[in-house]
N, C-alpha and C positions, 0 to 999 in steps of 0.2 A: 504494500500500500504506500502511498506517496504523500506529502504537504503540502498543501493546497491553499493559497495566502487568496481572498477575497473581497475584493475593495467593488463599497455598491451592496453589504453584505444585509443590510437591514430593508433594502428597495424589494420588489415585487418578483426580480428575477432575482435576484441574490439572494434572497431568505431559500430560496427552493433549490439553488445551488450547492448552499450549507446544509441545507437535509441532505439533499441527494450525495455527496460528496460524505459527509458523517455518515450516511446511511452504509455505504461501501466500505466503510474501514480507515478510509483516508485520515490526518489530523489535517481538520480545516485552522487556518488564524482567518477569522471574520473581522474584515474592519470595519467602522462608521465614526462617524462623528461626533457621537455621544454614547457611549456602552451604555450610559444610565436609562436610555430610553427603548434599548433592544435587548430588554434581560431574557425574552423568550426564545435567540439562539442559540441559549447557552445550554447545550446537550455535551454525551460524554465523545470527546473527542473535537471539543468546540472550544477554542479561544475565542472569546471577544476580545478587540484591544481599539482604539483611538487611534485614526489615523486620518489623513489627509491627500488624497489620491492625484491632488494637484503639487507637491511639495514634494520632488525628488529625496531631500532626507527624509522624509515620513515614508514613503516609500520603499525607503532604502531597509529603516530599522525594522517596516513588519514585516518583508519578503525578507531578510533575511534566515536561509537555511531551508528556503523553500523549496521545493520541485516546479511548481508552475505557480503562474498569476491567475487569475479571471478578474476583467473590470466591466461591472456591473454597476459601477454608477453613475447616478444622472445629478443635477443643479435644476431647480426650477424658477431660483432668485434669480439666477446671473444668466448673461446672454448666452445661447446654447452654445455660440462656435467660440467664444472664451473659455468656457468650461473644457470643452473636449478638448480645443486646441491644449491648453494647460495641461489637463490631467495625458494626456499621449505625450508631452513632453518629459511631463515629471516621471511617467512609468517607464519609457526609452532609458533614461539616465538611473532615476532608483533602481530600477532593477540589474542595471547593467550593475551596479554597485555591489548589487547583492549575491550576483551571481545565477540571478537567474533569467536562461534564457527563451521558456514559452510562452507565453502570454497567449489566453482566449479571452476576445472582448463581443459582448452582446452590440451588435451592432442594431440597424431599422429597416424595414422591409422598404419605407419608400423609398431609400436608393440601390431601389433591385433597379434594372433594368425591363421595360416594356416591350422595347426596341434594340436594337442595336445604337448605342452612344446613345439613347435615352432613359433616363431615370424616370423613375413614377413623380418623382417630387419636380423635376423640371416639364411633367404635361401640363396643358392649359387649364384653368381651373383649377390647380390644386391650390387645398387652403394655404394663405401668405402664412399664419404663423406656423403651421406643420412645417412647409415649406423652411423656414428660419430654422425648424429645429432640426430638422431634416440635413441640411447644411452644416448645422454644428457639429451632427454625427462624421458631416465628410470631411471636416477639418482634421480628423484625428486620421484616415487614412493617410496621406503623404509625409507622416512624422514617422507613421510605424515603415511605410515604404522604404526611407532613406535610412533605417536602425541597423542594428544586425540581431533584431531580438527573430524569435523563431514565433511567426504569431498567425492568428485568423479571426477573422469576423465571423462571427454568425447571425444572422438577418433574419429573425423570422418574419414570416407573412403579413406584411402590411393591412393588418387588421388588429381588432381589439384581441389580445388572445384570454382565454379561457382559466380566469383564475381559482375555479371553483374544479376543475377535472380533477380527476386523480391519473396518477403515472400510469402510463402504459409502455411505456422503452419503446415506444415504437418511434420512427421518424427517418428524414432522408436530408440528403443532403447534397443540394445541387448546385449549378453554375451562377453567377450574380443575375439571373435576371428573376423577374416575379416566378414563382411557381404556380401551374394549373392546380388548380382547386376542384376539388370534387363535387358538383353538385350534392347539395343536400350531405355532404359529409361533416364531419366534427370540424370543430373550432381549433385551431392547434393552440397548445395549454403551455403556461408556463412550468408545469410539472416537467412534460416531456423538454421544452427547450434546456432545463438544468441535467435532464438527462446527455440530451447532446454535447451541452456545455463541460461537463466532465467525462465525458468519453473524449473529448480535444483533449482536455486536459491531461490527461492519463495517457494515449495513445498516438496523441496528435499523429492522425491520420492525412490532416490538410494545414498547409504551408504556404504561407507569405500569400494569403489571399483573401478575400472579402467572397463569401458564398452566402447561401438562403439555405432556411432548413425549415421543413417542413412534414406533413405530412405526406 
């Protein structure tokens, strides 16, 4: 089993990260920005600890002696492509520090592709603040580009996904553009995305890419 450091760990992907991840054996270090307010991660094989995802030495001290990263989190104060910009720089650098070299980061289904060289977030009509946020997500690609960390995006489906499912391990994992969608089929769940999320983590089976993962 492996240690598994998770910045983003108290957010809506990251809580089900640190189950799934705990669930397997793994020692997870969950970080957030107040332990005082995420006492309900704390299971056996759970650190919580204080950390700062934009701050290369905050980054540096809780990855350290890690096997892999996951960044899971998001800013809803600050402008989106500030945050990500920041927080992909601080991980680039903390982690080099620390010595560790995978990183899996939850990326957003609107910058799958619809088209060839089209994004869902650059069609006509798409809402201006998605759009903005949408953006902030794409700031962090060309930081991890230019790194030499060993890392992947994972995209799910450009939709509300499904916080009530229970895990099924089931899921895929395909090229940057949208994924066909099943008529009448399930919602893809945050359960199963923390599934995907630590199978990278553990096996990392895709490198130095931005892909969608779905059902």
């Amino acid at each position: 089993m492996g240690r598994i450091v998770v910045f983003g760990a108290g957010g809506r992907a990251g809580r089900r990260v640190v189950a799934e991840a705990a669930g397997r054996g793994h020692e997870v270090t969950a970080v957030v920005r107040d332990p005082g307010r995420h006492e309900g991660l704390a299971r056996e094989g759970v650190r919580v600890v204080a950390g700062d995802v934009t701050d290369a030495s905050s980054v540096a001290a809780v990855a350290a002696g890690q096997d892999a990263a996951v960044q899971a989190a998001a800013r809803m104060d600050v402008p989106a492509e500030e945050f990500y910009a920041a927080a992909a720089r601080a991980l680039v650098e903390g982690l080099a520090r620390a010595g560790v070299r995978r990183l899996v980061a939850v990326g957003v289904g609107s910058l799958l592709e619809v088209a060839p060289g089209v994004r869902l977030a650059d069609t006509p009509g798409f809402p201006g603040d998605a759009r903005a946020f949408s953006l902030g997500h794409a700031a962090e690609l060309p930081v991890y580009e230019e790194s030499g960390l060993d890392w992947v995006v994972l995209a799910p489906p450009p939709v509300f996904l499904d916080e009530e499912a229970d895990r099924t391990g089931r899921y895929r994992i395909s090229d940057g553009r949208v994924p066909d969608a099943t008529a009448g089929g399930p919602v893809f769940s945050f359960a199963d995305l923390a599934v995907a999320v630590v199978d990278e983590a553990g096996d990392g089976r895709h490198h130095r890419v931005h892909v969608a993962v779905s059902y």
